[in-house]
Backbone as CSV, one residue per row, in Angstrom:
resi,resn,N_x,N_y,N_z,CA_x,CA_y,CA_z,C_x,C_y,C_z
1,UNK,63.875,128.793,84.622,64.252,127.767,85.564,63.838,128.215,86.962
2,UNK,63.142,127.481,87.488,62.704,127.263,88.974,63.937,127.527,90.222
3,UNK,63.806,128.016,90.995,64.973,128.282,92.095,64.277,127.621,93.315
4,UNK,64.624,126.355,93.495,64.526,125.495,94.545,65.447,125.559,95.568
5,UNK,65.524,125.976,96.525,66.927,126.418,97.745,66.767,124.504,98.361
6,UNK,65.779,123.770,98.678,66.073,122.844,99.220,67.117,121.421,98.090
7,UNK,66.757,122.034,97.085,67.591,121.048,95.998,69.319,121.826,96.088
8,UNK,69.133,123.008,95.569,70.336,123.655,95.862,71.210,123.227,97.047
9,UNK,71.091,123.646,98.292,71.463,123.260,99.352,71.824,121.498,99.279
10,UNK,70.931,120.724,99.034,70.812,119.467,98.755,72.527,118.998,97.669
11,UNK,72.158,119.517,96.809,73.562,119.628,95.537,74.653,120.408,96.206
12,UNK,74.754,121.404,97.199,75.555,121.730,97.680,76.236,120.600,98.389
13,UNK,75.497,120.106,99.536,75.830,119.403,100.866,76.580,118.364,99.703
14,UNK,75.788,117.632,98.601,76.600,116.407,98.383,77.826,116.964,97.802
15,UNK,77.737,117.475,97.017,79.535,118.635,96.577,80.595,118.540,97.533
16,UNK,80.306,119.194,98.508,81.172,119.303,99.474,81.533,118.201,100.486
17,UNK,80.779,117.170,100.790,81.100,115.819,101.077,81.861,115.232,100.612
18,UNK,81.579,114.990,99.261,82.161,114.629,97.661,83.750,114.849,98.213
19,UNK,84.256,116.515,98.197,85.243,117.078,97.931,85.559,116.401,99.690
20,UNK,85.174,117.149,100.581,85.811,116.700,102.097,86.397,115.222,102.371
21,UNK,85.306,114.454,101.255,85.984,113.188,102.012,86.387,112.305,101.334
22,UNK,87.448,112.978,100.183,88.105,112.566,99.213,89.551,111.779,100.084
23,UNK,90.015,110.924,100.021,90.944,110.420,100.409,92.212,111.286,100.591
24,UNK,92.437,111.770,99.656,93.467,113.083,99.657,93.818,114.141,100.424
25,UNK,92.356,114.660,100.774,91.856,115.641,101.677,92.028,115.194,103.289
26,UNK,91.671,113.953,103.368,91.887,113.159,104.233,92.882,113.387,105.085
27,UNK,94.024,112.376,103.501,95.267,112.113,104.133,95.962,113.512,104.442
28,UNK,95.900,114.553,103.950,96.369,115.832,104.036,95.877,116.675,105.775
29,UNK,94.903,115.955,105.651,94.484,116.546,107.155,95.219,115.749,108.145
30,UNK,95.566,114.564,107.903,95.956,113.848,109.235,97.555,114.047,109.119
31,UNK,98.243,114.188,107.897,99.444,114.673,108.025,99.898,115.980,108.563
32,UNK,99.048,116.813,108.278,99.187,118.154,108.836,99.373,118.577,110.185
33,UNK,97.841,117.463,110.740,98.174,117.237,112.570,99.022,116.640,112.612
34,UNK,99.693,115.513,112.002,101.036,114.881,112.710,102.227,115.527,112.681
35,UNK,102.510,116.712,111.333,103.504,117.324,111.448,103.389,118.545,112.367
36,UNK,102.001,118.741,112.659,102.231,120.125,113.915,102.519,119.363,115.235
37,UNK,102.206,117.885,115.591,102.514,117.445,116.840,103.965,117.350,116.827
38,UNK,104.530,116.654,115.757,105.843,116.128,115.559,106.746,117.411,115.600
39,UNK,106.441,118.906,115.313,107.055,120.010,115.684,107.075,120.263,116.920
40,UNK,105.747,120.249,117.414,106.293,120.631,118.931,107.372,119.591,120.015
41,UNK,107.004,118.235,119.066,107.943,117.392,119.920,109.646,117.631,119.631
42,UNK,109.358,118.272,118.529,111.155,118.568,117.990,111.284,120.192,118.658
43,UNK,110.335,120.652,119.009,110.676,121.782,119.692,111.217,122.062,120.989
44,UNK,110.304,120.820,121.738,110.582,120.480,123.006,111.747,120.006,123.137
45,UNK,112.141,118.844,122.149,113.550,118.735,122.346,114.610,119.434,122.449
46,UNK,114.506,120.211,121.534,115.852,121.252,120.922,115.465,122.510,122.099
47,UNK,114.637,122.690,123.064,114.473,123.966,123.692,114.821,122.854,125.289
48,UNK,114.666,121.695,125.548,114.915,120.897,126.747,116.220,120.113,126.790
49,UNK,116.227,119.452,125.365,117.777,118.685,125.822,118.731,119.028,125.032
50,UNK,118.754,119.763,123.552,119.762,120.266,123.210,120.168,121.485,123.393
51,UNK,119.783,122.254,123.305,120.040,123.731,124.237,120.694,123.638,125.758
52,UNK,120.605,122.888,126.641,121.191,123.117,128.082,122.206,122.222,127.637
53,UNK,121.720,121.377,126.523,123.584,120.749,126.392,124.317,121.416,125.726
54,UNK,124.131,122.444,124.549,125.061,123.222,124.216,125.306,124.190,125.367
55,UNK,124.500,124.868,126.336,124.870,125.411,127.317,125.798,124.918,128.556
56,UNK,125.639,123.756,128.396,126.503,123.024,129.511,128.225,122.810,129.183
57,UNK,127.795,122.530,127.901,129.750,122.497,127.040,130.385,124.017,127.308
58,UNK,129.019,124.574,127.003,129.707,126.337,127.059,129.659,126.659,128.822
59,UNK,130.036,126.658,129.484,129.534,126.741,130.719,129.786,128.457,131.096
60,UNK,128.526,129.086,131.705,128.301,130.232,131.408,127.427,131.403,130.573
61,UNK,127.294,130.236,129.654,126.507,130.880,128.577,125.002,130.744,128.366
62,UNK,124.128,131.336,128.327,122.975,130.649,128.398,122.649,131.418,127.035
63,UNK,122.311,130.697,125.906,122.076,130.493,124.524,120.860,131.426,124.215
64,UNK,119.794,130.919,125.140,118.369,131.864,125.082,118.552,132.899,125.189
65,UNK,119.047,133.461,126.220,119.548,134.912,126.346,120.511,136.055,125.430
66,UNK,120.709,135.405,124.408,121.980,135.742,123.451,121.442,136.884,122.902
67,UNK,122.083,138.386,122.877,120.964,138.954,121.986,122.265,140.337,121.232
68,UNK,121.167,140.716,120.405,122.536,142.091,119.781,121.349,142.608,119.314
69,UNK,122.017,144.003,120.210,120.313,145.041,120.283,118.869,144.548,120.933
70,UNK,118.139,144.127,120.516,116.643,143.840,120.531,116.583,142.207,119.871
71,UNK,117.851,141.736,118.816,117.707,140.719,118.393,118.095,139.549,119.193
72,UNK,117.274,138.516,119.421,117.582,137.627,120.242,118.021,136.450,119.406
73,UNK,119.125,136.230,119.693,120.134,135.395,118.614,120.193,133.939,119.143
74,UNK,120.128,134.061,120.674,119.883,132.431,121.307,118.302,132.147,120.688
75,UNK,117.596,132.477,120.881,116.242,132.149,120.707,116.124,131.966,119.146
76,UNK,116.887,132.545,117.993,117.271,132.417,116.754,117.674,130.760,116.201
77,UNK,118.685,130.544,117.304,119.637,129.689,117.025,119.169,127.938,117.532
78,UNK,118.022,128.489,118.573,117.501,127.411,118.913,116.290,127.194,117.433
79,UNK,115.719,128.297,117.366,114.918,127.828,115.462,115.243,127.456,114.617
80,UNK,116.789,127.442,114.836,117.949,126.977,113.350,117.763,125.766,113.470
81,UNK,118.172,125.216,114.767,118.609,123.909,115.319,116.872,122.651,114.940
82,UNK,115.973,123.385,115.370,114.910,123.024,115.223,114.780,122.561,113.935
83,UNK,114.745,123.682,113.076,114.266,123.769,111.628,115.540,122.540,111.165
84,UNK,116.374,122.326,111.347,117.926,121.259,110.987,117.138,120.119,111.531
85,UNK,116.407,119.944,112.329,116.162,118.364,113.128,114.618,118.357,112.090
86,UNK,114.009,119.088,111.665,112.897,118.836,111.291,112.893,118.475,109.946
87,UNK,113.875,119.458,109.562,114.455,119.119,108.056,115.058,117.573,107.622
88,UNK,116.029,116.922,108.917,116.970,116.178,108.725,116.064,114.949,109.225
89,UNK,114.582,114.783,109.602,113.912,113.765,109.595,112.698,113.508,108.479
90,UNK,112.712,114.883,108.303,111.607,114.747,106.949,112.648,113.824,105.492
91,UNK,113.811,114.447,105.399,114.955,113.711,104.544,114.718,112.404,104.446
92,UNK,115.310,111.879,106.372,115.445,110.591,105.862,114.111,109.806,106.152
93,UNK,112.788,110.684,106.392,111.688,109.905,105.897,111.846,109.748,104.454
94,UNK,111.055,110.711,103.946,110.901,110.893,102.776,111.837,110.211,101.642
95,UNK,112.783,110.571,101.494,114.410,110.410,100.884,114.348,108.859,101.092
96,UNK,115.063,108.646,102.110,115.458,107.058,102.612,114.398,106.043,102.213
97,UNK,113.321,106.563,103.474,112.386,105.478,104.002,111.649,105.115,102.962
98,UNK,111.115,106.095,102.595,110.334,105.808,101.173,110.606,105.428,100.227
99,UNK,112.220,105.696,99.713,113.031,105.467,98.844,113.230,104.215,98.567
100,UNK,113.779,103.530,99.755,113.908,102.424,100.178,112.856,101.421,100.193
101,UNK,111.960,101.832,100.556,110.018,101.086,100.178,109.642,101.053,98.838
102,UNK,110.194,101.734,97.591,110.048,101.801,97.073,110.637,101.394,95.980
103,UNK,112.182,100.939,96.409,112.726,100.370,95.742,112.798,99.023,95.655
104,UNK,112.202,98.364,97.117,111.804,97.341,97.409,110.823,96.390,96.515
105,UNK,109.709,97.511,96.362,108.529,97.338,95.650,108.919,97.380,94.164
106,UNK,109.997,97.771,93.935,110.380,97.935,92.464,110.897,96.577,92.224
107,UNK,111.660,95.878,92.971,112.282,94.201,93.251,111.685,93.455,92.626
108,UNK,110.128,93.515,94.035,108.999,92.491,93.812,108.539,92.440,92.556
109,UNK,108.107,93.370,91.769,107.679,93.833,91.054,108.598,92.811,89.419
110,UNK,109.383,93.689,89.702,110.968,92.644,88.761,110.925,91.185,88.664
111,UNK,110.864,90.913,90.140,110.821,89.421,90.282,109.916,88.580,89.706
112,UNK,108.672,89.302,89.914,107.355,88.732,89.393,107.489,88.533,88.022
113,UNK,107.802,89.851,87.517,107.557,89.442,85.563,108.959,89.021,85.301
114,UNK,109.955,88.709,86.198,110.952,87.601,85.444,110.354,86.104,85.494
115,UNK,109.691,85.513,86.438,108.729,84.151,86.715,108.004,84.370,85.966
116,UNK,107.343,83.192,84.320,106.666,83.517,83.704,105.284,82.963,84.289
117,UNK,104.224,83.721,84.330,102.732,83.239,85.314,102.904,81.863,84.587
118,UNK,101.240,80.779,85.914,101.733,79.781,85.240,100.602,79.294,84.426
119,UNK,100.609,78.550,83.349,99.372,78.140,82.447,98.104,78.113,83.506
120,UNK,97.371,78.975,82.643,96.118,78.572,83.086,95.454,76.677,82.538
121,UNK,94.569,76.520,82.987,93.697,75.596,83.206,93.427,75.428,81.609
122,UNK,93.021,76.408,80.650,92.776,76.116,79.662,93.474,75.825,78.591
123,UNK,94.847,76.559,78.812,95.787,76.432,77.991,96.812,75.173,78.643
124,UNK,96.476,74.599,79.219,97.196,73.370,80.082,96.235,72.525,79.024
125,UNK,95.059,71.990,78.916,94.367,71.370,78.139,94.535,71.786,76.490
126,UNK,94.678,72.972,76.447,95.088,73.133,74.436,96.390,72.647,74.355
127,UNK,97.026,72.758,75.265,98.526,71.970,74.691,98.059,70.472,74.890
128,UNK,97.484,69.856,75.538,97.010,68.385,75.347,96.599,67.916,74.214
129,UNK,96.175,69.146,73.834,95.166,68.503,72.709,95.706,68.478,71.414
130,UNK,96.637,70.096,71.607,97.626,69.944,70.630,98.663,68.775,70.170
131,UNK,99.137,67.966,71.567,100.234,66.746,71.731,99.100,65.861,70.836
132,UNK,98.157,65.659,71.281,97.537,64.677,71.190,96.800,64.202,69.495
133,UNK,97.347,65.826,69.028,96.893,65.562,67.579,98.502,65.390,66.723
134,UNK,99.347,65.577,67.396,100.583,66.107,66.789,101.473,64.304,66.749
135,UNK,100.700,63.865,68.089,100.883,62.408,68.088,100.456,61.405,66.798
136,UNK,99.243,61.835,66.221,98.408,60.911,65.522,98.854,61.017,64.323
């Protein structure tokens, strides 16, 4: 067998197209960026408005600074809090939202094959024809 590098390469490139721009691959890429944006926005939160509000109830305390030894336990506690808000929206995406879309779709679905479809065109005419002999 002949070793052609421009066919090779050629069978490569389409392979890997093939595989890259599989829908899957896709959707996996654009979820990935949305869950690294959607972290930093839950980061920002929990390090801007929930943190100075648990600091503010505690008055005195500043949370970030919390430490025993070398371990920094505010800065810990703000990752807890994080990881709880990131957790507790993936839930009620996932869980709920979808759940809920899905059960929806399970309805429609129900509804449809309880309505029996309606005669086609042809079988609207074989029962005519049927009456029409059943008459004679």
């Amino acid at each position: 067998m002949e070793f052609n590098p421009k066919q090779r390469a050629g069978a490569f490139l389409t392979e890997f197209r093939n595989f890259a721009l599989k829908g899957n691959v896709i959707d996996l890429a654009v979820g990935v960026i949305i869950g690294v944006a959607f972290g930093a926005v839950v980061k920002s939160m929990v390090d801007n408005v929930f943190m100075p509000l648990i600091s503010y109830i505690t008055p005195g305390m500043d949370f970030t600074e919390w430490t025993i030894g070398k371990v920094k336990i505010g800065l810990l506690l703000g990752d807890i809090l994080n990881f709880i808000i990131v957790a507790l929206c993936l839930f009620l995406f996932v869980v709920k939202f979808i759940g809920w879309i899905m059960k929806m779709k399970r309805k429609e679905a129900e509804a449809a094959a309880a309505v029996p479809p309606a005669p086609t065109r042809e079988e609207v005419l074989l029962t005519e024809i049927r009456d029409l002999l059943r008459a004679k």
